[in-house]
Backbone as CSV, one residue per row, in Angstrom:
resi,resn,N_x,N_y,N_z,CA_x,CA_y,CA_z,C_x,C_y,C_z
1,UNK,0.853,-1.170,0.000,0.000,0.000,0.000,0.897,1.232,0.000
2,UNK,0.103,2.043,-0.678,1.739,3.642,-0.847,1.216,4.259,0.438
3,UNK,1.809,5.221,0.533,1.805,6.403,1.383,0.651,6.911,1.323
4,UNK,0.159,7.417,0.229,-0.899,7.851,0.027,-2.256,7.383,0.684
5,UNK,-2.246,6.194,-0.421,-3.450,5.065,0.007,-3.609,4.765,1.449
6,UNK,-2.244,4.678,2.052,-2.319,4.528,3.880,-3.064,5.427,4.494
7,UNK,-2.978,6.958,4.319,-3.657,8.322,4.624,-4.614,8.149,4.145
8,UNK,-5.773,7.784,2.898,-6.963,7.829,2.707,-7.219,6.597,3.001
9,UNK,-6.752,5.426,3.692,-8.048,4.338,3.974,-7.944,4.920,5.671
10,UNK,-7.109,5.357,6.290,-7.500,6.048,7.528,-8.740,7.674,7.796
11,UNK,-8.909,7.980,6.691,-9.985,8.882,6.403,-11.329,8.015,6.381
12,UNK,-12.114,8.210,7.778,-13.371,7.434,7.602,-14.701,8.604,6.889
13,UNK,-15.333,8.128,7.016,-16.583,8.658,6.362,-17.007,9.567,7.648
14,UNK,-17.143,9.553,8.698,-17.332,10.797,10.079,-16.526,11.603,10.068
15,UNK,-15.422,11.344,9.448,-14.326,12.087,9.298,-14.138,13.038,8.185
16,UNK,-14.645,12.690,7.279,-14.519,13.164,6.100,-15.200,14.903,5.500
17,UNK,-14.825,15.607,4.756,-15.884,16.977,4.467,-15.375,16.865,3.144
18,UNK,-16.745,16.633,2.219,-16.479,17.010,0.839,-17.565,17.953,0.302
19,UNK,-16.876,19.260,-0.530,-18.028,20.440,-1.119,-17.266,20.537,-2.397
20,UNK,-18.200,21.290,-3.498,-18.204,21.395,-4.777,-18.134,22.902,-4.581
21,UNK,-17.270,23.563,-5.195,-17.011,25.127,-5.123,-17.663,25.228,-6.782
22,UNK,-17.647,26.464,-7.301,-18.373,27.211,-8.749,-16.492,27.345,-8.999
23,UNK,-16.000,27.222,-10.255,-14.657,27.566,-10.796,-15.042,28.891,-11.019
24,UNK,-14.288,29.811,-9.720,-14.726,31.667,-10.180,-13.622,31.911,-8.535
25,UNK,-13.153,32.643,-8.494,-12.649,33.144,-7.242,-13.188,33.455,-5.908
26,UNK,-14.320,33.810,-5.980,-14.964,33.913,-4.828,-15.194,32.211,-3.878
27,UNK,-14.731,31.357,-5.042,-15.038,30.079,-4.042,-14.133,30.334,-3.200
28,UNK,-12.689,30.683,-3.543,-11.750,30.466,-2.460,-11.821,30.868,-1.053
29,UNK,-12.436,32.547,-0.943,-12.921,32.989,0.465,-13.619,31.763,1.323
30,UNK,-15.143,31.231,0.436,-15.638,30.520,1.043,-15.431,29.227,1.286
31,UNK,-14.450,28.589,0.553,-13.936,27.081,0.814,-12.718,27.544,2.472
32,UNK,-12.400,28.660,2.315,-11.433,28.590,3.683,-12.132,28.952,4.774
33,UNK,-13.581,29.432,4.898,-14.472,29.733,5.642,-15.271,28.610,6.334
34,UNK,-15.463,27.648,5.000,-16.110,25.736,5.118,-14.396,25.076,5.701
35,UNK,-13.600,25.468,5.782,-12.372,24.362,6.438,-12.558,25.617,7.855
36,UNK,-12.347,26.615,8.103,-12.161,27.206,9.087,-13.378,26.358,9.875
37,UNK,-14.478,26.596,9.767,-16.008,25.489,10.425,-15.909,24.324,10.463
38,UNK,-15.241,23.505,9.787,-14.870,22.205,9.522,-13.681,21.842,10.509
39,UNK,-12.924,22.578,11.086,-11.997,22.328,11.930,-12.106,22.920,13.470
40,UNK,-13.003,24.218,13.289,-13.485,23.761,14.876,-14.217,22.908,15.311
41,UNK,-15.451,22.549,14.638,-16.288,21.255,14.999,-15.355,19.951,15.065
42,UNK,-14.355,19.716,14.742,-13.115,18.734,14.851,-12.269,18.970,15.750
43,UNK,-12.682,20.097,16.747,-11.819,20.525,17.608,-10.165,20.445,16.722
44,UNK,-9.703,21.058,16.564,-8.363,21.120,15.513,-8.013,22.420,15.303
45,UNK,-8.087,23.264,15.835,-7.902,24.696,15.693,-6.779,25.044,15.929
46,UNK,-5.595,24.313,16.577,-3.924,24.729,15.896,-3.626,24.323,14.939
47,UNK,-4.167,23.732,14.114,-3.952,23.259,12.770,-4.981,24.370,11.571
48,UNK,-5.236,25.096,12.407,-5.924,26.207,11.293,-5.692,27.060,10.674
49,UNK,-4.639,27.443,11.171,-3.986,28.705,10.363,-3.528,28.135,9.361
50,UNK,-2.176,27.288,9.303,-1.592,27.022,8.199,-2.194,25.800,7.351
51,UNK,-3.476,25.160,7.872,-4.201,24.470,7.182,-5.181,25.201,6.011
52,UNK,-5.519,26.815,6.564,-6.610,27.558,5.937,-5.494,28.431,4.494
53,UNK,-4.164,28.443,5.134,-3.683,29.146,4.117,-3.103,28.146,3.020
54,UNK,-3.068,26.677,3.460,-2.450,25.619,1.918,-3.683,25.469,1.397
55,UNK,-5.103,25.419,2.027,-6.372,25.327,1.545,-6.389,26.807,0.073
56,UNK,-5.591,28.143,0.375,-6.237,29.224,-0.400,-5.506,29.074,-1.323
57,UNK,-4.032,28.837,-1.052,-3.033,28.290,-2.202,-3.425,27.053,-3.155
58,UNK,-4.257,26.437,-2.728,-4.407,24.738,-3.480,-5.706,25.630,-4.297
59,UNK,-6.623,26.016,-3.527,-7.577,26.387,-4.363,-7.426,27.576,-5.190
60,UNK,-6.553,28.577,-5.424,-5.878,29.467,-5.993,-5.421,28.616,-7.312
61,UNK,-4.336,27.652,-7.198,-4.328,27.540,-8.183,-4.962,26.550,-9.217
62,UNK,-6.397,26.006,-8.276,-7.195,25.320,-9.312,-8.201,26.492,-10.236
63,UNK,-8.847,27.598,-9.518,-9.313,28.744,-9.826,-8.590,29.415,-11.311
64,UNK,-7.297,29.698,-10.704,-6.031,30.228,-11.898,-5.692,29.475,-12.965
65,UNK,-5.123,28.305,-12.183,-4.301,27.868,-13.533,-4.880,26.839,-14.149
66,UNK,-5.747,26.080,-13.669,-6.772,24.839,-14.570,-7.435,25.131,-15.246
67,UNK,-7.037,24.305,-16.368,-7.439,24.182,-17.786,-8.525,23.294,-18.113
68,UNK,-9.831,24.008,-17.640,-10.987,23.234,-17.778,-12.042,24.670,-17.476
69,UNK,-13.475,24.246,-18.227,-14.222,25.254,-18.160,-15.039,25.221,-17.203
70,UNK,-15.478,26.863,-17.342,-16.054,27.341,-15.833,-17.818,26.566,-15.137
71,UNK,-17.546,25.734,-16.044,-19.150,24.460,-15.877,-18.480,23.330,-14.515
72,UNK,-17.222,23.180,-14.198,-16.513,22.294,-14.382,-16.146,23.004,-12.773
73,UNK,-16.763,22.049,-12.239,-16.397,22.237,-10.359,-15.044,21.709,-9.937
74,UNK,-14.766,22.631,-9.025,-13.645,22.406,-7.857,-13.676,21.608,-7.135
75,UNK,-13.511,20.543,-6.288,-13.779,19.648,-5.254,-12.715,19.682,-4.073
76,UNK,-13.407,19.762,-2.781,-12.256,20.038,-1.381,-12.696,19.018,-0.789
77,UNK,-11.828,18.417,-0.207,-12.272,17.321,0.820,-10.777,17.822,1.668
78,UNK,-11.712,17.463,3.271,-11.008,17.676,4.177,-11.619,16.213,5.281
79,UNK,-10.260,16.079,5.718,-10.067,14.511,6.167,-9.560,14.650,7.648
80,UNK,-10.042,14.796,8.562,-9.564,14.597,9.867,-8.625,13.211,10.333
81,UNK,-7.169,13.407,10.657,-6.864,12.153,11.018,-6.099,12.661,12.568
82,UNK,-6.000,11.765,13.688,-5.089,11.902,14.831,-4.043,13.117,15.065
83,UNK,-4.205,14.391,15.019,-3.299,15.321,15.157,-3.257,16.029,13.986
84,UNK,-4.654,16.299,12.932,-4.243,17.204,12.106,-5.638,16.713,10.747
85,UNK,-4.991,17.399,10.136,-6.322,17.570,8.683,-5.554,17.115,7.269
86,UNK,-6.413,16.450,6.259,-5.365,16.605,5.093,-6.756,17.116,4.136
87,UNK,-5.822,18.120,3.286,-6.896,19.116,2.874,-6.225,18.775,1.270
88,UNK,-7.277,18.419,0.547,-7.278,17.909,-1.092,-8.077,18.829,-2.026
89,UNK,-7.496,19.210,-2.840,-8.262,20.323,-4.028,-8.291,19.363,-5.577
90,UNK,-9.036,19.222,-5.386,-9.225,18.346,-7.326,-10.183,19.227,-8.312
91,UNK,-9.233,19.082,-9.680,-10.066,19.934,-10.472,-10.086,18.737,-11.859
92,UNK,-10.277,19.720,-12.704,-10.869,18.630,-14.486,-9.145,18.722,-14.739
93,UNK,-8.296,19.766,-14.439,-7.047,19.881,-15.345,-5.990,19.080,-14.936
94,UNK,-5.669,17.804,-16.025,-4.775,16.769,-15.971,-3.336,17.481,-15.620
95,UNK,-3.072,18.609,-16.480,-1.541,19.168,-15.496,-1.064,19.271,-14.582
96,UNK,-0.080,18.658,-14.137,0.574,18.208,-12.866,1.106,19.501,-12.098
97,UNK,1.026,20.183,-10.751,1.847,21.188,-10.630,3.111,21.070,-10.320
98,UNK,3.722,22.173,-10.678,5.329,21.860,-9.881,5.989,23.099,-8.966
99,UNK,6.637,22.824,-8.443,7.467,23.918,-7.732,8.424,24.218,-8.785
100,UNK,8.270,26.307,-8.612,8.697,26.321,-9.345,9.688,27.297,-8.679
101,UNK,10.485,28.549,-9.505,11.403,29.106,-9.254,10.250,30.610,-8.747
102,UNK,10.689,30.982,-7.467,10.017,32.168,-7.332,10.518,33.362,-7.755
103,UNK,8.880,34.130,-8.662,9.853,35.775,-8.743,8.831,36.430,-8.223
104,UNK,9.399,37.877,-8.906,8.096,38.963,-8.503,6.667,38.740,-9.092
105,UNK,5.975,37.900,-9.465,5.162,37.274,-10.532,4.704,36.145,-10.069
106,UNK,5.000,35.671,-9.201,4.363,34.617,-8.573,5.209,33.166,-8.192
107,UNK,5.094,32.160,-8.161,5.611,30.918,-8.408,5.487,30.472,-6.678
108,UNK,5.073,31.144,-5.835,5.315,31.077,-4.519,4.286,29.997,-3.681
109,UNK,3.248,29.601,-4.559,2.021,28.970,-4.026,2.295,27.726,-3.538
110,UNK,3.105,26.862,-4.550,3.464,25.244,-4.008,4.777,25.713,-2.589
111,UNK,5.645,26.565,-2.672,6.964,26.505,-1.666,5.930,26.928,-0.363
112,UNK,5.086,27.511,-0.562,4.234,27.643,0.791,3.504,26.703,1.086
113,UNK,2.728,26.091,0.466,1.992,24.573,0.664,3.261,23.428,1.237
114,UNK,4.320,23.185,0.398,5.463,22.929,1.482,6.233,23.452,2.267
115,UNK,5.772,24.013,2.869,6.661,24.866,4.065,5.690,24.262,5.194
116,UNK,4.503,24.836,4.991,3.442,24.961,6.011,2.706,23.104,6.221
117,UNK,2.947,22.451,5.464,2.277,20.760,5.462,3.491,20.083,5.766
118,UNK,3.374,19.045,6.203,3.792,17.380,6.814,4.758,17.692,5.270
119,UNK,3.609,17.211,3.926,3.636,16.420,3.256,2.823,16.756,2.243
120,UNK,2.993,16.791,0.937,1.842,17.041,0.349,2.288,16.151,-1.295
121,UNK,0.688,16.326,-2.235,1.010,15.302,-3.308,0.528,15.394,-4.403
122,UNK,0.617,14.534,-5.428,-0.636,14.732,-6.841,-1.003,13.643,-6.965
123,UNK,-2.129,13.035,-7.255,-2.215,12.175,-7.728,-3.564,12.711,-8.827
124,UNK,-3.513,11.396,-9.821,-4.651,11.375,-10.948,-6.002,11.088,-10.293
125,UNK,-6.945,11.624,-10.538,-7.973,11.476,-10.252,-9.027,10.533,-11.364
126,UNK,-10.107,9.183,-10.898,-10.432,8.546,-11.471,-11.058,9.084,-12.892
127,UNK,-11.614,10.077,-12.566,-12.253,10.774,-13.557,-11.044,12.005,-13.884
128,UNK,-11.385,12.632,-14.814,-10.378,13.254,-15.606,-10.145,14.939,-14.711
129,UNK,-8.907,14.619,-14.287,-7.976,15.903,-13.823,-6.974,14.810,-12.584
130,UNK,-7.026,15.746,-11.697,-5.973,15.661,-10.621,-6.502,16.119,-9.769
131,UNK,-5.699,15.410,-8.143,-6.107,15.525,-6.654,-4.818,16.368,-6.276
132,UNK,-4.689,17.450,-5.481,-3.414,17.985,-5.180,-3.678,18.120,-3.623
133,UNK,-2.654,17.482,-2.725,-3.451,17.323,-1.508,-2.138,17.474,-0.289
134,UNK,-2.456,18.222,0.891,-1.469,18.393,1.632,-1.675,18.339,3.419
135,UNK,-0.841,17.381,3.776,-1.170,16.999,5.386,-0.725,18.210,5.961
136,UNK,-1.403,19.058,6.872,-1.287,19.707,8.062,-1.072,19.308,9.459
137,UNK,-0.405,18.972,10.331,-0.119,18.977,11.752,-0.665,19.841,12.579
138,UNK,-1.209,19.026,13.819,-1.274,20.743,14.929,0.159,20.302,15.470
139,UNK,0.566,21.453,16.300,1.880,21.424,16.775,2.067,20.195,18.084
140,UNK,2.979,19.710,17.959,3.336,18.307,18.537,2.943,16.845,18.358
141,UNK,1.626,17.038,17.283,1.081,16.158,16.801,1.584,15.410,15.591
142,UNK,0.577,14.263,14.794,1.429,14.029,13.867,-0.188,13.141,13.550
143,UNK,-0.212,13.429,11.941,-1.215,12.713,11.388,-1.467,11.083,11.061
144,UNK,-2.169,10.493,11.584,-2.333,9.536,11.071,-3.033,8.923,10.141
């Protein structure tokens, strides 16, 4: 079993938060508003700050840079595990992201998603695009 697969068969269904955002910018306010609510009712609220800001970055750049039309929903799932959240953005666009070189212009979105997560990943999604997904910690904790 990968790494991956280990982290989502420990994601139960009580555990789980999945919403469909509109591809337009204004989802992003409100998808970090649905994880901000989603993580106090999980009691998890040291894991909120830097969980709410890889949440605006992941969904930033499904909003921005995915190459799929605006019919064509966003998907967040947020996964409560033992000491923390793993917060997943899937869109229609098969392009993989990468870290890239930062300038004045941007490139800064993935080096902050790794700075601030455990761990984070891509994988293909069954249906057509990609899952881009990143473990958060509360402090001293550690996700299971």
């Amino acid at each position: 079993m990968s790494d991956l697969s280990a982290v989502l068969a420990r994601c139960q269904v009580d555990v789980r938060r999945v919403h469909r955002w509109i591809h337009e910018p204004r989802s992003v306010a409100l998808a970090r508003a649905e994880l901000r609510d989603t993580l106090s009712s999980w009691e998890l609220p040291g894991a909120e700050d830097a969980a709410v800001i890889v949440l605006s970055e992941l969904m930033t750049n499904a909003v921005v840079h995915a190459r799929s039309s605006r019919e064509r929903v966003i998907e967040t799932t947020f996964c409560r595990g033992w000491g923390g959240v793993r917060v997943a953005v899937d869109d229609a666009d098969e392009r993989v992201p990468q870290l890239r070189e930062q300038d004045a212009e941007g490139g800064r979105g993935l080096a902050i998603v790794a700075e601030l997560s455990d761990r984070w990943g891509v994988h293909p999604r069954l249906r057509a695009g990609k899952s881009v997904w990143a473990i958060v910690s509360v402090p001293g904790g550690r996700f299971l």
